[in-house]
C-alpha positions in Angstrom: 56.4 17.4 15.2 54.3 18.2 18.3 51.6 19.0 16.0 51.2 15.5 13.9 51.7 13.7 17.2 48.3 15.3 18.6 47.2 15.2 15.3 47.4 11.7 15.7 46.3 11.0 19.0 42.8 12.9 18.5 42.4 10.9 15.2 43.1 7.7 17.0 40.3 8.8 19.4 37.5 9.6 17.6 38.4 6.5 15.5 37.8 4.5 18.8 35.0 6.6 19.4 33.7 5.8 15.9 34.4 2.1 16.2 32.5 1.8 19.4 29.0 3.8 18.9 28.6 3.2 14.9 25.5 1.1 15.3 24.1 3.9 17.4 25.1 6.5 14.9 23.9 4.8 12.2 20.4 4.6 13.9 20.2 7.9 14.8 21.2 9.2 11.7 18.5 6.6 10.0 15.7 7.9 12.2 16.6 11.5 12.1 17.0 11.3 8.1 13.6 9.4 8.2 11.8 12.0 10.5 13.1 14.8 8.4 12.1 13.0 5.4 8.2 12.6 6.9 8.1 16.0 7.9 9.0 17.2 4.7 6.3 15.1 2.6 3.3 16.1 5.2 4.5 19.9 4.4 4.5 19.2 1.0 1.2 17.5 1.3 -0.4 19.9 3.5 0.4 23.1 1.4 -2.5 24.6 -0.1 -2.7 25.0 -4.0 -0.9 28.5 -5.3 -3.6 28.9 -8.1 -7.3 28.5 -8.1 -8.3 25.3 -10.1 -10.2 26.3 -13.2 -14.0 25.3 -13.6 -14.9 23.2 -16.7 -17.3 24.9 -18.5 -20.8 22.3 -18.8 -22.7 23.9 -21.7 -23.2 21.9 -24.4 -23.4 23.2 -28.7 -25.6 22.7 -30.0 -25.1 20.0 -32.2 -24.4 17.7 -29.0 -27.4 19.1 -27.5 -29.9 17.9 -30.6 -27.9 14.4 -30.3 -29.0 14.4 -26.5 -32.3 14.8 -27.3 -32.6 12.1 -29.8 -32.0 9.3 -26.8 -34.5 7.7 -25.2 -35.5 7.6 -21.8 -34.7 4.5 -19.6 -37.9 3.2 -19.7 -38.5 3.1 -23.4 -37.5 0.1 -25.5 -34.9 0.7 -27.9 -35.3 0.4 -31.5 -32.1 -1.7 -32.9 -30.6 -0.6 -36.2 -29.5 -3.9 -37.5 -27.0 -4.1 -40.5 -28.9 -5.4 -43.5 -29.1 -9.1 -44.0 -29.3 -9.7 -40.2 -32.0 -10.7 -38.1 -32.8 -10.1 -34.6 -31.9 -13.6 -32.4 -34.2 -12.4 -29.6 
């Protein structure tokens, strides 16, 4: 019987403890889960990259090449290919 009595009485306590520093715990347990949380993200962040990236290979075939240089230059007028029956408004 001893037993539930103390039982009781430290329950009874650290309700009253409870009761009278929740908004404190609550906002100490808001800012720590919020630190941690930051911390964690900038580690994530700051971790360098496990594999190399690959390169992208820039060689052309050469079918895109022979398209490439068919253009014209910037400075040269363009010759328009207009569907037949049109005429050119300009």
């Amino acid at each position: 019987m001893e037993v539930s009595v103390a039982f009781a009485l430290a329950a009874k306590k650290i309700g009253q403890f409870i009761h009278r520093y929740h908004v404190l715990l609550f906002t100490v347990l808001a800012i720590g889960g919020l630190s941690f949380a930051t911390f964690s993200l900038y580690q994530l962040i700051s971790q360098p990259a496990e594999e190399a990236k690959q390169s992208t290979s820039a060689s052309f075939d050469a079918k895109t090449a022979a398209r490439l240089r068919k253009l014209h230059s910037s400075n040269q007028p363009a010759t328009p290919n207009l569907p037949s029956g049109r005429i050119n408004p300009f």
